[in-house]
C-alpha positions as CSV (number, residue, x, y, z in Angstrom):
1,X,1.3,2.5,-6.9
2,X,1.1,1.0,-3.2
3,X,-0.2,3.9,-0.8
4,X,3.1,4.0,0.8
5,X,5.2,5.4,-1.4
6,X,2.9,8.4,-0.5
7,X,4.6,8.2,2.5
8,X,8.6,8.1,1.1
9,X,7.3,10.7,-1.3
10,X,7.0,13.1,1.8
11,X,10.2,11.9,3.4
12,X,12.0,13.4,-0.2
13,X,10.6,16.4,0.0
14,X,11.1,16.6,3.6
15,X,15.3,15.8,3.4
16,X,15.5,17.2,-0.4
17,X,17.4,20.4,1.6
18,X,19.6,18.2,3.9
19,X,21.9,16.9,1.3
20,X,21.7,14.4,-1.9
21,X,19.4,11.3,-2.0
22,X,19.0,8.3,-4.3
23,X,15.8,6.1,-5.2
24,X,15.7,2.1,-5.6
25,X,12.5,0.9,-7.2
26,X,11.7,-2.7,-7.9
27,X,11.4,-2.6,-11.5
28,X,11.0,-6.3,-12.5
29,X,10.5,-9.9,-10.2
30,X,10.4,-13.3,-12.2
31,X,9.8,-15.8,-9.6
32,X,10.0,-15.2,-6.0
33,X,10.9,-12.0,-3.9
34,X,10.1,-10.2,-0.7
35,X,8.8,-6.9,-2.3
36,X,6.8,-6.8,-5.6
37,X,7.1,-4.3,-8.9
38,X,7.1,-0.3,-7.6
39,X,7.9,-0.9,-4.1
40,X,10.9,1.9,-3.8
41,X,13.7,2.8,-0.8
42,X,15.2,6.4,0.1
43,X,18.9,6.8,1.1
44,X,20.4,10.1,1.9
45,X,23.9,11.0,1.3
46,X,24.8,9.9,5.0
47,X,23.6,6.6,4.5
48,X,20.0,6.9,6.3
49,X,17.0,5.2,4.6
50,X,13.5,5.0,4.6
51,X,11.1,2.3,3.4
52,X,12.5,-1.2,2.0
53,X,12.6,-3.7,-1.5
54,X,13.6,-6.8,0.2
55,X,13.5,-8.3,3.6
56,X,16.3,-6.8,4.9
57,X,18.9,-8.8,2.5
58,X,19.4,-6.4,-0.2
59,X,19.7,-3.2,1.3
60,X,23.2,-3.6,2.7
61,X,24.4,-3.6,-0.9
62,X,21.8,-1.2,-2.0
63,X,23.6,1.3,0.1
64,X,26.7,0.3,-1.4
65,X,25.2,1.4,-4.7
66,X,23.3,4.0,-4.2
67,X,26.4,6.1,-2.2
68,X,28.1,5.5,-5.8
69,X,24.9,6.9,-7.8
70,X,24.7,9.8,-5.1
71,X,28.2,10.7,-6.2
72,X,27.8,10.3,-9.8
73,X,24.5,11.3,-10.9
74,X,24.4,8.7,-13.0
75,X,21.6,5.9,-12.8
76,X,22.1,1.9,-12.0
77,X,20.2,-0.9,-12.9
78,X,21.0,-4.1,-10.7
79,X,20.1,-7.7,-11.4
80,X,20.2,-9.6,-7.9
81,X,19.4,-13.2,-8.8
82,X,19.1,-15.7,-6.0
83,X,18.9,-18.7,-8.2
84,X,22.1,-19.0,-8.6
85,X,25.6,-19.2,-7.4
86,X,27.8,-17.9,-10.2
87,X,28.8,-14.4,-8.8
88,X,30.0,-14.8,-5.2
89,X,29.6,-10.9,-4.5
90,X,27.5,-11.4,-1.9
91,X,27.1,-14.6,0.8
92,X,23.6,-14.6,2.4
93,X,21.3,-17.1,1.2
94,X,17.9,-14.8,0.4
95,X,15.8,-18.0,0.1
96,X,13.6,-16.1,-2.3
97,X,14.4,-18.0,-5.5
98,X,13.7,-15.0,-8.1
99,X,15.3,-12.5,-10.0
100,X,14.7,-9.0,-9.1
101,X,15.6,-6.0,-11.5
102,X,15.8,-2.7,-8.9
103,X,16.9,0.5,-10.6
104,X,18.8,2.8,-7.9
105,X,18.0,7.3,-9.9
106,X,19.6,10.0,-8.4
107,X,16.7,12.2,-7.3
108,X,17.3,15.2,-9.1
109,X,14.8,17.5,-10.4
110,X,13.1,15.5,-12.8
111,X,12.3,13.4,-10.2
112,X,11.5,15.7,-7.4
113,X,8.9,16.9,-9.9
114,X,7.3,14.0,-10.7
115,X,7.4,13.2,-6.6
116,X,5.6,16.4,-6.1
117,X,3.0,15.2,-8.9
118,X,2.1,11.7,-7.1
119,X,1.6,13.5,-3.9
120,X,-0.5,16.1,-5.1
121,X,-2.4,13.2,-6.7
122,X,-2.7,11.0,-3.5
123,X,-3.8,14.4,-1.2
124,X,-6.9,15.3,-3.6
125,X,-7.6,11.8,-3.5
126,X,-7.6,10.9,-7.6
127,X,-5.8,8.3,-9.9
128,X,-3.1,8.7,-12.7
129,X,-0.6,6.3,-14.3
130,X,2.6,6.7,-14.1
131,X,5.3,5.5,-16.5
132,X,9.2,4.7,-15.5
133,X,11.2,3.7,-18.7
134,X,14.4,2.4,-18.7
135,X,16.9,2.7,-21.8
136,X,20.0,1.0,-21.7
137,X,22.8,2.4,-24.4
138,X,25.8,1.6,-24.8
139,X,25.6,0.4,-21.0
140,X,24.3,3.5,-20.0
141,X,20.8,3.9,-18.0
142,X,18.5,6.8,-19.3
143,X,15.7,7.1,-16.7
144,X,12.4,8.6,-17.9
145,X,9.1,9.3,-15.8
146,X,5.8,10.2,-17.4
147,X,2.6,10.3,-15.3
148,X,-1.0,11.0,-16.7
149,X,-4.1,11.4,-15.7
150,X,-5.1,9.0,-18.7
151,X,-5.0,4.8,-18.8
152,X,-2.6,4.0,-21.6
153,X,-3.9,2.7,-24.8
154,X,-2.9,-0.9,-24.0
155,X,-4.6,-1.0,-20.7
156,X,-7.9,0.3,-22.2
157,X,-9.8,-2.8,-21.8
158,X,-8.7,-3.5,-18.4
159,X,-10.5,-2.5,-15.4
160,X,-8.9,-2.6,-11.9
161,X,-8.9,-0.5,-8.8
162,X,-6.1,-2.0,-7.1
163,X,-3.0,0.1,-6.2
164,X,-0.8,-2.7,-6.3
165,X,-1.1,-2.7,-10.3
166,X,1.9,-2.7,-12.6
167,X,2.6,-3.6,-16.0
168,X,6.1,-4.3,-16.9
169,X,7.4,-4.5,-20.8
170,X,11.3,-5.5,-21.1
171,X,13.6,-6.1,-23.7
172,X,17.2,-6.7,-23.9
173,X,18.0,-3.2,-23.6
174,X,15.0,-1.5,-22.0
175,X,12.4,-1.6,-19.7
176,X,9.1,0.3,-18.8
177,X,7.7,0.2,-15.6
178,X,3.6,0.9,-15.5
179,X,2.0,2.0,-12.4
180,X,-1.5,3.0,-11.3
181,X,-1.8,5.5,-8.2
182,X,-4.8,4.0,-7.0
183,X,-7.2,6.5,-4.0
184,X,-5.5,6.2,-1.0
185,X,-7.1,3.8,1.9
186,X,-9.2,5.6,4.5
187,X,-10.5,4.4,7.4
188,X,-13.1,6.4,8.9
189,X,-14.2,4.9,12.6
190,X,-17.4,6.1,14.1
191,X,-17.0,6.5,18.0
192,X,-14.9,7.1,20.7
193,X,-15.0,3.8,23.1
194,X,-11.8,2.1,24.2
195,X,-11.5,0.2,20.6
196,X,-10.5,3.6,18.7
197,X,-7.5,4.6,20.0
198,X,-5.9,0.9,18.9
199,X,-7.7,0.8,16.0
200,X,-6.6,4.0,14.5
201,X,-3.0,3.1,15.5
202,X,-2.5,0.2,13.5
203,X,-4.3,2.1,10.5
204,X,-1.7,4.9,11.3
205,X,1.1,2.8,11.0
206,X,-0.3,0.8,8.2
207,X,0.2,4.3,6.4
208,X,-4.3,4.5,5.9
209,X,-5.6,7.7,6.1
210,X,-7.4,7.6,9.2
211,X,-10.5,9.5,10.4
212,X,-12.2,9.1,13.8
213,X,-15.5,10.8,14.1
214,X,-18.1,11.2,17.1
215,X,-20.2,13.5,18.6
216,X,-18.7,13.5,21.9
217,X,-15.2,12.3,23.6
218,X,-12.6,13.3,20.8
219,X,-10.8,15.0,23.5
220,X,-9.2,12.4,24.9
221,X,-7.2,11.4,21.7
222,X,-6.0,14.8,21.2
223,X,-2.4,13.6,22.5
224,X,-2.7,10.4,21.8
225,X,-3.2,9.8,17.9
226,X,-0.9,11.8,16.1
227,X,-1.7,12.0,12.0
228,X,-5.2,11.4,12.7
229,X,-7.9,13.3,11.7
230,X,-10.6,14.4,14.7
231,X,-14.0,15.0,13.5
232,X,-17.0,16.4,15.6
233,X,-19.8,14.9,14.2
234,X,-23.2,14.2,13.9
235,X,-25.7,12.3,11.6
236,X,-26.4,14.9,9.2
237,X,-22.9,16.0,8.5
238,X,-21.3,13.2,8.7
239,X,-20.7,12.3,4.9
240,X,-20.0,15.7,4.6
241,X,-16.9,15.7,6.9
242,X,-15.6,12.4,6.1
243,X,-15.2,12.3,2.1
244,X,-16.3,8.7,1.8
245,X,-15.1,6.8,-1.4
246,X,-14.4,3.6,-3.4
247,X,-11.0,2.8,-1.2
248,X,-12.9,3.7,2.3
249,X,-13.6,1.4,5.0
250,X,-16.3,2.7,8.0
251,X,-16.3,1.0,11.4
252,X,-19.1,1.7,13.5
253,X,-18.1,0.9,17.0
254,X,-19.8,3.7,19.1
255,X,-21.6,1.1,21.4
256,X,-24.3,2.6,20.9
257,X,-27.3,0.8,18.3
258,X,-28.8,3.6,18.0
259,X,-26.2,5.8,17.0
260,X,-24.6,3.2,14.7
261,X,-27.6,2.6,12.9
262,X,-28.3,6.3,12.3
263,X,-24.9,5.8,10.2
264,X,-25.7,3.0,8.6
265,X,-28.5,4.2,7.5
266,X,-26.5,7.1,6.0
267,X,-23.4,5.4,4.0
268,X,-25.2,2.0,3.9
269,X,-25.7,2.7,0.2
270,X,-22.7,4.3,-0.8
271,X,-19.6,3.4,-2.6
272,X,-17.3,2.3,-0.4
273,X,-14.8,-0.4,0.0
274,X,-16.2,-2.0,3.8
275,X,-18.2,-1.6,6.3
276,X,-18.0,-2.7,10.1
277,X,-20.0,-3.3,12.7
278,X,-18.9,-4.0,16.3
279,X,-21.2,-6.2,18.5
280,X,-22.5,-9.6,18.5
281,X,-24.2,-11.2,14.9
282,X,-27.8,-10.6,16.2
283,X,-27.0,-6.8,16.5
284,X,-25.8,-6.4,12.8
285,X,-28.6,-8.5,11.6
286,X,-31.5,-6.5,13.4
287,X,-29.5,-3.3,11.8
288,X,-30.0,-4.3,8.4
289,X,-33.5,-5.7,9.2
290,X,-34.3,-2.7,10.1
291,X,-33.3,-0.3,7.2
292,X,-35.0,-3.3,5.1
293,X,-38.3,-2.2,6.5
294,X,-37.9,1.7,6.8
295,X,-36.1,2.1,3.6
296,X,-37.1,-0.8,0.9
297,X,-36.3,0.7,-2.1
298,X,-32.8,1.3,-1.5
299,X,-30.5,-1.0,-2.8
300,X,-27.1,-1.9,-1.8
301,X,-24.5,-4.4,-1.5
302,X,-24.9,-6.7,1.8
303,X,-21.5,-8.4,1.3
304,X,-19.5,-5.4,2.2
305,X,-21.2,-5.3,5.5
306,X,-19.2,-7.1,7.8
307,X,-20.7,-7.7,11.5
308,X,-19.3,-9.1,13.7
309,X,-16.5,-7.0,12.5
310,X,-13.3,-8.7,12.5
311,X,-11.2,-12.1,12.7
312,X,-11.3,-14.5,14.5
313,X,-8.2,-14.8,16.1
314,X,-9.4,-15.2,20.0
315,X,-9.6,-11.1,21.0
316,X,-10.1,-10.5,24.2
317,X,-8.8,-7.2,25.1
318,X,-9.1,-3.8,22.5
319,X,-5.9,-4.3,21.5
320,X,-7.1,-7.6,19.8
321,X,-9.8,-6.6,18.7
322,X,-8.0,-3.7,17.1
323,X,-5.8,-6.1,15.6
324,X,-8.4,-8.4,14.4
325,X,-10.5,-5.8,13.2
326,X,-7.9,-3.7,11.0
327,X,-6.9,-7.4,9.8
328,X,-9.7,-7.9,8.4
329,X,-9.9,-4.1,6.5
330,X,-6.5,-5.3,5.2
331,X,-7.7,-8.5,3.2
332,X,-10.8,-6.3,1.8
333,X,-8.9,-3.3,0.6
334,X,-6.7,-6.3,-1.0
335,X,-9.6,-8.7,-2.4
336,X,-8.4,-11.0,-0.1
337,X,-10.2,-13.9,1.9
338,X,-7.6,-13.4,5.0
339,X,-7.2,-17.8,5.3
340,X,-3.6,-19.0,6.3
341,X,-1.3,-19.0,3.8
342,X,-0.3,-22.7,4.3
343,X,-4.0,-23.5,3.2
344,X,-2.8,-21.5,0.0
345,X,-2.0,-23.7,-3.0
346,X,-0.4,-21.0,-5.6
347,X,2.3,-18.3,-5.3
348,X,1.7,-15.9,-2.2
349,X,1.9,-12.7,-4.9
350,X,-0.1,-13.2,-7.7
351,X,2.4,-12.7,-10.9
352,X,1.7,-13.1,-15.0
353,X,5.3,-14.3,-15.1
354,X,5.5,-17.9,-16.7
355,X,9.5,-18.3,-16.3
356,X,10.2,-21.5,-14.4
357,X,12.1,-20.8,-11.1
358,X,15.2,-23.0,-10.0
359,X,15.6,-24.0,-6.8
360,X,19.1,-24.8,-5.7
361,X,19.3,-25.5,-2.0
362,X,23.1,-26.2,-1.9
363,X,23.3,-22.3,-3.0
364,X,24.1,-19.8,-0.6
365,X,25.1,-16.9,-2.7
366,X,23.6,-14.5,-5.0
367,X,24.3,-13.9,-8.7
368,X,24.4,-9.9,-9.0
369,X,25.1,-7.9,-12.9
370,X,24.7,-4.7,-12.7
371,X,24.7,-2.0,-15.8
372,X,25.8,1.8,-15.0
């Protein structure tokens, strides 16, 4: 489950008390779409939502839908396919050339429970699986969520740390919907120089969990970076304060070699997703040169040590940098090699899905079924 529906999960419990909301998930893509399996949406009873499964060409008639579903209680599972032209319900040409399954739930209090659940789960930084199935009888939708703490029997030989992961099973006339809640992203940035501030916004609105430590100058962000986390710190605390784990990226961008060695030195060996350091090549090398010859019996991994930190995309200013620099994060929290995608020779979203995909480009409609 992608780290932001941590983020929708606290918009639900912050409106549950301001009227009657409905939830659209992505249940099933064959072919092409915008949004993959378990991205979800939010719409209140007044027609405000939060988050998004398409790119902006779906949700018109998701609102449609889910003000019916707010006022029945009833569930609705919608087929939007944009291969074909049969059903003329709605004219925009999506250009996607899939078929997307989205199931629109009231969120009653089956599902406020299981929302609470996810984001307890996400806040003490663990994993758990969770489980939407879909029965369709007599062309009704029966919605059930399961979440455990346990990999289901069929995934037991599968190993994967990515929060992207789902598993979907259909038949004609149902539909489970797999989901691993992976350890929220955390970017922990070491300093308090003029790259921080930009830095830590993008991570902010990228929905990370974001952490800027130092051990002097944090008062200057105290207005300035809401939702971050301010850490006076120093060399021997600083694993202590910062929680490091398997989805955590470090930046050290103090300025200082001296104080970003002292770091290194510290996390250098831990298990942690990335690790950057800002300055030309020569400085990260004599870094690691140097822990080489203090400490040669510790082991660790050299390629998730990243210096100079970032893309090259020209930077010139913090701002590009920042942008360069959180780029970067991105493709390594996704296993990604961050090369253009017209270099790419397979599907942008990798998919197990083997159905052939027709491309019509006289069509300018969208074929929609929907079962209630």
């Amino acid at each position: 489950m992608h780290h932001e529906f941590y983020h929708l999960a606290k918009k639900i419990i912050e409106n549950k008390s301001t009227g009657s909301l409905a939830m659209a998930t992505v249940i099933h893509v064959r072919g092409s779409a915008y949004r993959r399996e378990g991205t979800r949406m939010i719409v209140d009873s007044n027609g405000n939502w939060f988050g998004n499964i398409s790119g902006g060409c779906l949700e018109g008639d998701i609102l449609k839908k889910t003000s019916d579903v707010i006022k029945t209680g009833e569930s609705l599972l919608v087929t939007y396919d944009t291969r074909e032209s049969i059903n003329k319900e709605i004219r925009v040409a999506l250009g996607c050339n899939g078929v997307i399954d989205i199931l629109i739930e009231p969120v009653n209090e089956s599902v406020l429970d299981l929302i609470e659940s996810i984001i307890k789960v996400f806040e003490e930084e663990k994993t758990a699986y969770v489980k939407t199935d879909i029965q369709i009888i007599q062309e009704h939708v029966s919605v059930q969520h399961e979440m455990s703490q346990l990999k289901p029997d069929f995934l037991a030989s599968s190993v994967f740390e990515n929060e992207n992961f789902c598993h979907v099973e259909k038949t004609e006339f149902s539909i489970s919907l797999y989901e691993f809640i992976g350890v929220r992203r955390k970017l922990v940035v070491w300093g308090s120089g003029p790259d921080v501030k930009p830095i830590s916004q993008f991570a902010t609105q990228l929905g990370w969990k974001t952490i800027v430590a130092s051990d002097c100058g944090l008062e200057k962000f105290q207005d300035d970076l809401p939702g971050v986390d301010l850490i006076h710190s120093n060399f021997n605390d600083f694993i202590s304060k910062t929680n490091l784990h398997k989805n955590t990226a470090v930046l050290l961008v103090s300025h200082d070699f001296y104080k970003d060695y002292f770091i290194l030195e510290k996390i250098i060996a831990k298990n942690v997703k990335y690790i950057g350091i800002m300055g030309p090549k020569r400085r990260g090398a004599r870094m690691l040169e140097e822990h080489k010859r203090r400490h040669p019996e510790i082991q660790f991994e050299e390629g998730k040590i990243h210096y100079p930190v970032g893309l090259d995309i020209g930077s010139d200013n913090p701002v590009e940098i920042a942008l360069s620099i959180v780029a970067e994060v991105q493709s390594a929290f996704s296993g990604k090699d961050a090369a253009p995608l017209k270099q790419k020779s397979s599907r942008i979203h990798e998919t197990g899905n083997t159905e052939t995909e027709e491309f019509n480009p006289g069509d300018s409609v969208c074929k929609i079924n929907y079962i209630q």
